[in-house]
C-alpha beads as a LAMMPS data file, in Angstrom:
LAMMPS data file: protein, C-alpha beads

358 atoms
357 bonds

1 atom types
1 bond types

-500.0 500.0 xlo xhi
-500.0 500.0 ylo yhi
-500.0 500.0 zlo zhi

Masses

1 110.0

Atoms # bond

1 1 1 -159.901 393.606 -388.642
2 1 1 -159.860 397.113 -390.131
3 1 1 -160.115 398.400 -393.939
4 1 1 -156.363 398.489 -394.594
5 1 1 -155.738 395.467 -392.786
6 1 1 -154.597 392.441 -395.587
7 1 1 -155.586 388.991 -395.714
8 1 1 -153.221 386.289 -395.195
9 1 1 -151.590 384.799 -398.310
10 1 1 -152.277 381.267 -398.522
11 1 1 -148.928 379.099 -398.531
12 1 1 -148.974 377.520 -402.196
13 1 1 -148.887 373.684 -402.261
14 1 1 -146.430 371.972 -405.051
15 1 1 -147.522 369.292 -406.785
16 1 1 -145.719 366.045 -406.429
17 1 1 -146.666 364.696 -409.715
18 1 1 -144.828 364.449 -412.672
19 1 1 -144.585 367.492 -415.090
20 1 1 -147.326 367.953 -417.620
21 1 1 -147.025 366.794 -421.092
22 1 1 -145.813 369.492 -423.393
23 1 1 -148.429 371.513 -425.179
24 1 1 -150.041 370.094 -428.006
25 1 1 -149.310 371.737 -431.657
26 1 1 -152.642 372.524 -433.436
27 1 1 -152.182 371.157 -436.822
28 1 1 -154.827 370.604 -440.124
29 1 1 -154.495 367.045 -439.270
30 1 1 -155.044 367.525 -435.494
31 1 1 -153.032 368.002 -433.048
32 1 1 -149.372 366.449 -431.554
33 1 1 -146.707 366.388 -429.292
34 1 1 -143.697 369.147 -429.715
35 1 1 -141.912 365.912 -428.644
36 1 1 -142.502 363.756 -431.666
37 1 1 -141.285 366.597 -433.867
38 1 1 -138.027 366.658 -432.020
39 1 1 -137.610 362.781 -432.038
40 1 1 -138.452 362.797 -435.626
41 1 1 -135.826 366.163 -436.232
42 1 1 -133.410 364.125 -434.203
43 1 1 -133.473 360.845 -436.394
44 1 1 -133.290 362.737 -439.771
45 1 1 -130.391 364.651 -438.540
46 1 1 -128.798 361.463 -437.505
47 1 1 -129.576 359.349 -440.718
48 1 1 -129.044 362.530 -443.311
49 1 1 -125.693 364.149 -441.721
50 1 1 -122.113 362.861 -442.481
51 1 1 -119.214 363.765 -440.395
52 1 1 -116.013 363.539 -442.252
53 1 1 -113.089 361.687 -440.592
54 1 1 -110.350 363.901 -440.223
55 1 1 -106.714 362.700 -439.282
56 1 1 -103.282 364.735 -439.076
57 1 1 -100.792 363.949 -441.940
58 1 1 -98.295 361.893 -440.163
59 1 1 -95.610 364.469 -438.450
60 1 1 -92.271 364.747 -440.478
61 1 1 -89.059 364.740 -438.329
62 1 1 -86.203 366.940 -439.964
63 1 1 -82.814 365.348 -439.200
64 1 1 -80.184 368.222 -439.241
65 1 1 -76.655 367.395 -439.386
66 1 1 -74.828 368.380 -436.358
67 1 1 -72.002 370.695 -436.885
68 1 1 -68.641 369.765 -436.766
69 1 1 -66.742 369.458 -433.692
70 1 1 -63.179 370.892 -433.189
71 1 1 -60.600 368.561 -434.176
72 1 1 -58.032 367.466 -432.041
73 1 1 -54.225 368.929 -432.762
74 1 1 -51.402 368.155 -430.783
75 1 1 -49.946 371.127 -429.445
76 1 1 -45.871 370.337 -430.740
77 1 1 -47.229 370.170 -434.049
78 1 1 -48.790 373.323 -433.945
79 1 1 -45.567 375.085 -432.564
80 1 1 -43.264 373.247 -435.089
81 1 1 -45.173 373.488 -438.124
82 1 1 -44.563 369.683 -438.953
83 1 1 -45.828 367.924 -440.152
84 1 1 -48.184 369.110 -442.860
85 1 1 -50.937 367.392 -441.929
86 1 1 -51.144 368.846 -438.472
87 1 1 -51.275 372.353 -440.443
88 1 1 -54.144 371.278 -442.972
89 1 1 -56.014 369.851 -439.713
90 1 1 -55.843 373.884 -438.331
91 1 1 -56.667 375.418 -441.530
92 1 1 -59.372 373.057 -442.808
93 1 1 -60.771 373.580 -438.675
94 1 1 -60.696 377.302 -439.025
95 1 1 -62.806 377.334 -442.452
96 1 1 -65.054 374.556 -441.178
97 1 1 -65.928 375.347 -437.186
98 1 1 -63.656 378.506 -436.683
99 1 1 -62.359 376.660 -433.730
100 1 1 -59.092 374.597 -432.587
101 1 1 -58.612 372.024 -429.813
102 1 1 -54.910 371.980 -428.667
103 1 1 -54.049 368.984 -426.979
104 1 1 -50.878 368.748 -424.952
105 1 1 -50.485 372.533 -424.310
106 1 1 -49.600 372.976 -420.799
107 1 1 -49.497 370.498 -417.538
108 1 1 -52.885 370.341 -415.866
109 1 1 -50.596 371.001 -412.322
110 1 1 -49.143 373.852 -413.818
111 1 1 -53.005 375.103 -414.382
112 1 1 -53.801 374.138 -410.944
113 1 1 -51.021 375.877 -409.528
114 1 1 -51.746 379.198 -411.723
115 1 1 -55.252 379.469 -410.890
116 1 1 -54.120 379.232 -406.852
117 1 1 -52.137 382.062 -407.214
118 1 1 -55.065 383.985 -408.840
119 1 1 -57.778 383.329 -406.195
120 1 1 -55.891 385.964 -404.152
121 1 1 -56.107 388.661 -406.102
122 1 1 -59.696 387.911 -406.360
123 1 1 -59.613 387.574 -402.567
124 1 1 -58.198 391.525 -402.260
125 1 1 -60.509 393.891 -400.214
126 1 1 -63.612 395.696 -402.273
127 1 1 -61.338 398.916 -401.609
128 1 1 -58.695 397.799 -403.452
129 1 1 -60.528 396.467 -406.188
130 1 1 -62.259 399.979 -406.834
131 1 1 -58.739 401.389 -407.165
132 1 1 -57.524 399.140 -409.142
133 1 1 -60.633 399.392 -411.710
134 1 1 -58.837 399.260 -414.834
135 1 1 -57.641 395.428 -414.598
136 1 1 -60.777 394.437 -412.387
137 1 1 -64.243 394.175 -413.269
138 1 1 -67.711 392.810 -413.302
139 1 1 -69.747 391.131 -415.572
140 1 1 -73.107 389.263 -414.834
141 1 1 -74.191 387.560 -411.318
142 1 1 -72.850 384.087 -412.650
143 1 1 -69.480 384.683 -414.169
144 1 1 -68.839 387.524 -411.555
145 1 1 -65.812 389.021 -411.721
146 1 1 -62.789 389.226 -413.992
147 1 1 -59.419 390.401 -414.053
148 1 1 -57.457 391.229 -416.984
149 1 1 -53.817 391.214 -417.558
150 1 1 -52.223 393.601 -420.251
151 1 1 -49.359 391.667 -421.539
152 1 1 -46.731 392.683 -422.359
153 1 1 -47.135 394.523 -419.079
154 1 1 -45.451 397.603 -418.340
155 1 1 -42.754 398.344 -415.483
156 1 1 -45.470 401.194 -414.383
157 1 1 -48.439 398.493 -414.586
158 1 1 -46.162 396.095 -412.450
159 1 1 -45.718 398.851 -409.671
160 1 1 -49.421 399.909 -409.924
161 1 1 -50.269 395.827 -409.178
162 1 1 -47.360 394.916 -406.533
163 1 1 -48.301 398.022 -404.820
164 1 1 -51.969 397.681 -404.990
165 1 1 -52.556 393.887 -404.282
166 1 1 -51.857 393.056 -400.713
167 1 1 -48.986 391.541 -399.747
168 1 1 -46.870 389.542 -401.784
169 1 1 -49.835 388.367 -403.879
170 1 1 -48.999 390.002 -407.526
171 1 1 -45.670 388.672 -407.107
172 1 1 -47.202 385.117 -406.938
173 1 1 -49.169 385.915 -409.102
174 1 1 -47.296 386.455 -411.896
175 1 1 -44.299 384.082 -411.128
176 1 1 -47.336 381.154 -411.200
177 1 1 -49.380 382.837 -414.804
178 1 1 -46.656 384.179 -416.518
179 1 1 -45.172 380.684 -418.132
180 1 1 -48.610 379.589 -418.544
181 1 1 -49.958 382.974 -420.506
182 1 1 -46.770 382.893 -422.195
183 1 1 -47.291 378.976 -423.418
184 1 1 -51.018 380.495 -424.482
185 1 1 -49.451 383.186 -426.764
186 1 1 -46.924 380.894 -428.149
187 1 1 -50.210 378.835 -429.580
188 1 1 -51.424 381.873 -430.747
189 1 1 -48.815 383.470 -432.828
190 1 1 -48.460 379.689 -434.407
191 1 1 -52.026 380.035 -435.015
192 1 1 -51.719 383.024 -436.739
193 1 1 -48.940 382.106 -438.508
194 1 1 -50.347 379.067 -440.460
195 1 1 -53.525 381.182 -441.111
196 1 1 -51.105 384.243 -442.493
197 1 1 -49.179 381.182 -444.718
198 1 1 -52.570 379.476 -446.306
199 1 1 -54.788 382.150 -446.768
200 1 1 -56.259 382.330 -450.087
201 1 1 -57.762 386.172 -450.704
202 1 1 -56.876 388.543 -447.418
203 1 1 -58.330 392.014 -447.360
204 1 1 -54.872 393.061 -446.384
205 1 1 -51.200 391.840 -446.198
206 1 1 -49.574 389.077 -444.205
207 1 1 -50.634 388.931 -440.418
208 1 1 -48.047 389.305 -438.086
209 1 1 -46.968 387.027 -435.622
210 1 1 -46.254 389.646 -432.851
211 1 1 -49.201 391.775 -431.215
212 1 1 -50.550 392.504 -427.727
213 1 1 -52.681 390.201 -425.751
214 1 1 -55.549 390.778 -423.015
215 1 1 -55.452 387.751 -420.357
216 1 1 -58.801 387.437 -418.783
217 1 1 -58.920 385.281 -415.852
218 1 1 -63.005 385.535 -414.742
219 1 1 -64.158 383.764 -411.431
220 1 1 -67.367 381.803 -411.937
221 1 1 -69.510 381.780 -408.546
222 1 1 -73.288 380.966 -408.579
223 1 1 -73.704 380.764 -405.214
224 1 1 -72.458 384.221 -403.846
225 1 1 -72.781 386.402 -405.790
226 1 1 -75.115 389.138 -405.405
227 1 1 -77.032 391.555 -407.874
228 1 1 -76.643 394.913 -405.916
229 1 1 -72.575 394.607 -405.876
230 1 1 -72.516 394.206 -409.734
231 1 1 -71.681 397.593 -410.560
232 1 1 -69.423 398.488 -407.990
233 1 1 -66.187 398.453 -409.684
234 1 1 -64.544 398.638 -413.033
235 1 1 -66.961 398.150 -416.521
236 1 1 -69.385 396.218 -417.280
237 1 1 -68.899 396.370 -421.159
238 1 1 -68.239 392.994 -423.360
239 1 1 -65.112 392.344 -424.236
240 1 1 -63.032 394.176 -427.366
241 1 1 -62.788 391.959 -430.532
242 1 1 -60.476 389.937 -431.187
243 1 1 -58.601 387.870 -433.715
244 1 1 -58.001 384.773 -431.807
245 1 1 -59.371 383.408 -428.213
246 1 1 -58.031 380.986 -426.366
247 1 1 -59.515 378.950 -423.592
248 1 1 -57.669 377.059 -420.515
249 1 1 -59.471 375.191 -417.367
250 1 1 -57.532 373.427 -414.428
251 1 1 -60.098 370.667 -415.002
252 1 1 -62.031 369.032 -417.421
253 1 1 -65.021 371.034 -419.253
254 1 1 -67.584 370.829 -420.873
255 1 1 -67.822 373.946 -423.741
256 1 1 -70.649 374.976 -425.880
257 1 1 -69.261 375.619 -429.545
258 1 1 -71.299 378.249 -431.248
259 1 1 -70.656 379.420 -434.960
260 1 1 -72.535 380.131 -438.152
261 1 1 -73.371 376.594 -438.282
262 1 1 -75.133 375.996 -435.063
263 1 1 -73.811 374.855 -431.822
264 1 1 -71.852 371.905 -430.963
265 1 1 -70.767 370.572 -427.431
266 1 1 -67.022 368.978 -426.641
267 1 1 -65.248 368.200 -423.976
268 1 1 -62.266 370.039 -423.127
269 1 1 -59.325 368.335 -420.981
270 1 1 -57.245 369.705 -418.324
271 1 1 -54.150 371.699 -419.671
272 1 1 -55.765 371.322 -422.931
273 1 1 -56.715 374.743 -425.311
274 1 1 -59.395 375.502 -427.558
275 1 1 -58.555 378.319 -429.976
276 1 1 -61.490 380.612 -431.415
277 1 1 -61.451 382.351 -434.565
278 1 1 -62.586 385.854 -433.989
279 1 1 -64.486 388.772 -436.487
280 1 1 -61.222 390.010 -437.227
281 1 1 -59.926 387.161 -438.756
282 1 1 -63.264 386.139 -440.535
283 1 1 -63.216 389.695 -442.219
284 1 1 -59.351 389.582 -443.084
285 1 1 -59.569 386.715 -444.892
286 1 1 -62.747 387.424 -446.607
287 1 1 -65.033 384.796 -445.113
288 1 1 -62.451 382.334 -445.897
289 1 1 -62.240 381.655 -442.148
290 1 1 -65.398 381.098 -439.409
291 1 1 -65.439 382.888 -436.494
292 1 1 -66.705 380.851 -433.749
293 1 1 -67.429 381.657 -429.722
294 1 1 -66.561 379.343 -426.979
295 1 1 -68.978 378.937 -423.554
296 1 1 -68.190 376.783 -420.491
297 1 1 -71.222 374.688 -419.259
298 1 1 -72.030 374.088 -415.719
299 1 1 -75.028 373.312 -413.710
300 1 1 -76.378 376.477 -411.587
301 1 1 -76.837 375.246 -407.800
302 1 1 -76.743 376.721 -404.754
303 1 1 -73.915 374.107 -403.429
304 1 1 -71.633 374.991 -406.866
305 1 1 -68.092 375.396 -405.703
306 1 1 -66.434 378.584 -407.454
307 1 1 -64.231 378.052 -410.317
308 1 1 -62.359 379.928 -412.536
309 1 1 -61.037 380.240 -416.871
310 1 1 -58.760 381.651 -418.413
311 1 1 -58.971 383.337 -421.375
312 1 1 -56.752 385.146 -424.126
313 1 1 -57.627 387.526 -426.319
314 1 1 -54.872 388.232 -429.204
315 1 1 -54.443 390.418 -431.650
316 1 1 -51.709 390.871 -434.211
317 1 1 -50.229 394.044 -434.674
318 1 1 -50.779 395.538 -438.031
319 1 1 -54.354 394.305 -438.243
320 1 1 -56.360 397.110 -439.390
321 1 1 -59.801 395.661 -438.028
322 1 1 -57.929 395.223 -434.326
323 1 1 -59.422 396.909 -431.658
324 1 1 -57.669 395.071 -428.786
325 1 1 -54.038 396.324 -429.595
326 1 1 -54.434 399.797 -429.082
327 1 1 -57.289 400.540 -428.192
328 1 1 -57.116 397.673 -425.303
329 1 1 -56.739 399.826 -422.687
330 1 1 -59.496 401.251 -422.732
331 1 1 -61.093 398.508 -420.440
332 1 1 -61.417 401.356 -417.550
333 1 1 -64.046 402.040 -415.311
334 1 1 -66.595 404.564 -417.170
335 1 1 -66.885 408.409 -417.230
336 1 1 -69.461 408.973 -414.718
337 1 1 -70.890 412.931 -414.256
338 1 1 -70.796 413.783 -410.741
339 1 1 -74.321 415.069 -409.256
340 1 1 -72.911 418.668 -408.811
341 1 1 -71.501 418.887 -412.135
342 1 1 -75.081 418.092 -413.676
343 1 1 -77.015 420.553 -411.121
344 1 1 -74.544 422.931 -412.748
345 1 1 -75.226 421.905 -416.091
346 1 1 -78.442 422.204 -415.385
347 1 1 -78.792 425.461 -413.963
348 1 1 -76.609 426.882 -416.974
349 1 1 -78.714 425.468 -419.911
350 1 1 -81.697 426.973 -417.784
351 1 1 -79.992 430.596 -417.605
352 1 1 -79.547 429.934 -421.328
353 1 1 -83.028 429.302 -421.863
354 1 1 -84.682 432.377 -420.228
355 1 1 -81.573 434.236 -421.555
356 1 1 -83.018 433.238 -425.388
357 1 1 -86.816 433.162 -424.875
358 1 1 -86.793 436.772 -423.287

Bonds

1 1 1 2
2 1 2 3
3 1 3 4
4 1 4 5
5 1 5 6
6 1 6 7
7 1 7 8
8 1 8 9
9 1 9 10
10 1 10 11
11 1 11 12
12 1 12 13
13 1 13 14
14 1 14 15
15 1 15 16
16 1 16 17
17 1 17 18
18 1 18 19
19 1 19 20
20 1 20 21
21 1 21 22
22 1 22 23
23 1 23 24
24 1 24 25
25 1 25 26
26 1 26 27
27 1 27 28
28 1 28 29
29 1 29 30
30 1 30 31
31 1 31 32
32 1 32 33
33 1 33 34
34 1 34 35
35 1 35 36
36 1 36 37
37 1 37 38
38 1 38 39
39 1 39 40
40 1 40 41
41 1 41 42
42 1 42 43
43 1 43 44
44 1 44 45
45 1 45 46
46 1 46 47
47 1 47 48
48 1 48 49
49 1 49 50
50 1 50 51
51 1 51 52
52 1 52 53
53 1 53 54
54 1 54 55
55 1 55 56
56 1 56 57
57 1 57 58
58 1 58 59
59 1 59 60
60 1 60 61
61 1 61 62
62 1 62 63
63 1 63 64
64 1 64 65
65 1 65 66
66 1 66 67
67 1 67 68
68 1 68 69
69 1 69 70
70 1 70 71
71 1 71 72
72 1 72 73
73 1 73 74
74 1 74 75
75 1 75 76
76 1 76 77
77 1 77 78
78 1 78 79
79 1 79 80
80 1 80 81
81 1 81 82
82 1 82 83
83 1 83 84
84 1 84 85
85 1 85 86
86 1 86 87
87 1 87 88
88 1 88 89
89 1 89 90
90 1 90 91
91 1 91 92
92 1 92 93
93 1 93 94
94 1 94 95
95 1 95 96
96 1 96 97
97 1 97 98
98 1 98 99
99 1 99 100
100 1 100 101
101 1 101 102
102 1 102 103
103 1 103 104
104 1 104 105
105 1 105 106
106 1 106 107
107 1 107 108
108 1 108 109
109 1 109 110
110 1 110 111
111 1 111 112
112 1 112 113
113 1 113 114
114 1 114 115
115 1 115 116
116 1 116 117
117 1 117 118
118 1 118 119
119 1 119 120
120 1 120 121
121 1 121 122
122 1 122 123
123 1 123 124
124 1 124 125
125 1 125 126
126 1 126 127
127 1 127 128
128 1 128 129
129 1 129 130
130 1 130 131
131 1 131 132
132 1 132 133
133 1 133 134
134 1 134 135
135 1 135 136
136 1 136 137
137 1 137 138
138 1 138 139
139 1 139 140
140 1 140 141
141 1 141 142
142 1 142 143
143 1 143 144
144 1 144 145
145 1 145 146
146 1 146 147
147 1 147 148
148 1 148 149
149 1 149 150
150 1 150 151
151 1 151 152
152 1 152 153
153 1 153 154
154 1 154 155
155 1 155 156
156 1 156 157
157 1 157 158
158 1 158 159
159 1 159 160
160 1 160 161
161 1 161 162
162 1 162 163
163 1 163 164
164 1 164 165
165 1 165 166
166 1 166 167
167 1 167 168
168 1 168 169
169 1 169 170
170 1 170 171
171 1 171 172
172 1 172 173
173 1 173 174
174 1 174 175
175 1 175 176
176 1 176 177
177 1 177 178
178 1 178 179
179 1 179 180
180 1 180 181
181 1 181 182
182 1 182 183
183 1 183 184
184 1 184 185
185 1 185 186
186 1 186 187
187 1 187 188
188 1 188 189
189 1 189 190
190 1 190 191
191 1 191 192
192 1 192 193
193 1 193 194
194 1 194 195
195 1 195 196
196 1 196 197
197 1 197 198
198 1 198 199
199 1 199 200
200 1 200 201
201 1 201 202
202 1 202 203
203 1 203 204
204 1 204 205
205 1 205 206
206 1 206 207
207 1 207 208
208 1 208 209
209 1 209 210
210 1 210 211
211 1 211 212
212 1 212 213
213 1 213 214
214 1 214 215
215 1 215 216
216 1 216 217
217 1 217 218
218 1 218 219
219 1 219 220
220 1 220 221
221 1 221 222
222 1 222 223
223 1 223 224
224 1 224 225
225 1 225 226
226 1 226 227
227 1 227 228
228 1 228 229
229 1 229 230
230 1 230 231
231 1 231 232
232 1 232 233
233 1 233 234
234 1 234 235
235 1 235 236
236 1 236 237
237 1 237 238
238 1 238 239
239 1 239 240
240 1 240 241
241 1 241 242
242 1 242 243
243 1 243 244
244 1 244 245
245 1 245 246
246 1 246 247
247 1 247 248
248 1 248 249
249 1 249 250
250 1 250 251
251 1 251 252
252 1 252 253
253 1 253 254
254 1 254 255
255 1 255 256
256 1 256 257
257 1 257 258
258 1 258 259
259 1 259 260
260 1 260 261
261 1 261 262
262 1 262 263
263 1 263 264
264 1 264 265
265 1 265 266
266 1 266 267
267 1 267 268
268 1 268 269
269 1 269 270
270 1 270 271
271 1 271 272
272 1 272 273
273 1 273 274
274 1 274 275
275 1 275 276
276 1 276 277
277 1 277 278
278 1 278 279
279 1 279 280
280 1 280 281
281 1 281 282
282 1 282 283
283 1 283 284
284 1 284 285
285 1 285 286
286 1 286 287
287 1 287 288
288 1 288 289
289 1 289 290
290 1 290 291
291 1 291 292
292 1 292 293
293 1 293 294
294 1 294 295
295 1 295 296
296 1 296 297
297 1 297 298
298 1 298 299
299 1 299 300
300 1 300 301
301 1 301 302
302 1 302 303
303 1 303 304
304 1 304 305
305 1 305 306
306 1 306 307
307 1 307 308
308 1 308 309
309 1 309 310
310 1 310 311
311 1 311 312
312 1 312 313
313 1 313 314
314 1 314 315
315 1 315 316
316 1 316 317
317 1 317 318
318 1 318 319
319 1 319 320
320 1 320 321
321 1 321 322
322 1 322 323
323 1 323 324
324 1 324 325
325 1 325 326
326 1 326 327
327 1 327 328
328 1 328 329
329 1 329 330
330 1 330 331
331 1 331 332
332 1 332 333
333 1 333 334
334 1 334 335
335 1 335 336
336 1 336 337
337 1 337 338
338 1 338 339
339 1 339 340
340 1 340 341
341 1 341 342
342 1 342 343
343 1 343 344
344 1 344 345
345 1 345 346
346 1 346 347
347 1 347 348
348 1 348 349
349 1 349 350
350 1 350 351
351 1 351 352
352 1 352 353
353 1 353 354
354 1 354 355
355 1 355 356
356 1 356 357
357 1 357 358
């Protein structure tokens, strides 16, 4: 073994006994366990220390009033004006909910048979639809696409259709929707008439029964629809206000009432309408009358067969707050900038620049 060579370590042995006793505390009176002082800290804590009990106040449930529902008014009254009940039912709704359900309106079949017709047009090529942009266009991935109708339409909008739309669809078309938009607008110049009659304060003079109206038939499919195709045709804005909306299914609906109030769900029957009060009418008579918005409820699954609404959206002419009578038209597809034009831009406000700063 040489000089730098180590010894070996010697492998420690653990003793199997039990631990030692803690250290004694040197006191004046001698000495004792660390343990004792902890058993004796441990019973004066437990004898000297009082946990209050504490308990929740008992929870308070706030019962809200549901808001009302849309009454029920058969559709004859409404167009007759008699009795006088039937007209106090309409006003009293619009101040209340801001919202009318016409019972009796139109024949379910004659629904059925108007929203056949209209599932070809939706059926027309993409191609087609992109040219025809300014009745067609898209609005979320559920309630995908929607056409709307100008009425009264034009002999140059019926040529731009029948010529568009393949076949002998837009004749279909509108020898199937016609009567049953016409039976809509009927309910809605009555509408307007009893709320002209038995308004109390208007910001302006007598509504008139007459005005243009936007037919909005929109094709609900969860299934197929697709987010990349959303913007592929026509706008995407909301729809112009409006002074009344009315709502027609082949089938019966449920609808999600939503005013000032809160929200309310009803049922809606086949060939049966529900007239909204829009912001047009709520500011013309002053707050007098509720605006309210109609939604159709449905459950989102993949195996959800497509269906489709119509809606209409009337205005009265002479309405100064209208938007939808003039200025209806204006559903077209947006101004978009063409990728040249802004390179040119471009390059000009640069030339500007250096033009300026030198």
């Amino acid at each position: 073994m040489t000089a730098t060579s180590r010894a070996p370590r010697r492998p420690r042995i653990r003793p199997r006994g039990p631990p030692p006793a803690p250290t004694p505390i040197r006191t004046a009176r001698g000495a004792r366990s660390a343990a004792a002082d902890e058993r004796v800290l441990a019973e004066f804590l437990e004898s000297s220390l009082r946990v209050p009990s504490l308990a929740l106040p008992p929870r308070k449930r706030f019962h809200f009033p549901p808001p009302p529902s849309a009454p029920d008014v058969a559709a004859q009254a409404v167009l007759s004006g008699d009795p006088a009940a039937a007209l106090q039912a309409v006003t009293s709704a619009a101040a209340e909910v801001g919202a009318i359900r016409v019972t009796g309106a139109v024949d379910a079949r004659e629904v059925c048979e108007a929203v056949e017709a209209s599932e070809a047009v939706f059926a027309a090529p993409e191609e087609v639809k992109r040219e025809l942009g300014r009745w067609f266009r898209r609005r979320d991935r559920v309630a995908g696409e929607e056409f709307c109708w100008f009425r009264p339409v034009s002999t140059d909008e019926d040529r731009a259709l029948d010529a568009g739309l393949p076949g002998s669809t837009y004749r279909v078309f509108r020898e199937k929707v016609d009567p049953v938009a016409s039976k809509m607008e009927d309910i809605a110049k009555s509408v307007i008439r009893v709320l002209s009659d038995n308004v109390k304060n208007p910001k302006d003079s007598a509504l008139s029964r007459e005005g243009p109206s936007i037919l909005c038939l929109t094709l609900y499919n969860c299934s197929s629809m697709s987010k990349a195709c959303l913007n592929e045709f026509g706008s995407t804005d909301p729809p112009n206000p409006r002074a009344l909306s009315i709502h027609l299914y082949g089938c019966d609906r449920q609808i999600c009432l939503r005013n000032q109030g809160g929200s309310t769900f009803l049922t809606l029957p086949a060939g049966s309408m529900l007239v909204t009060i829009g912001k047009q009418i709520q500011e013309w008579s002053n707050g007098e009358f509720r605006s309210a918005a109609g939604e159709v409820l449905f459950e989102k699954t993949d195996e959800q067969d497509p269906f489709m609404s119509l809606e209409l959206l009337y205005s009265p002419e002479g309405l100064n707050l209208s938007e939808v009578g003039r200025h209806a038209r204006c559903i077209d597809r947006p101004k978009i900038v063409a990728f040249r034009d802004q390179i040119l831009i471009a390059l000009v406000l640069l030339f500007l620049f250096y033009l300026f700063w030198n």
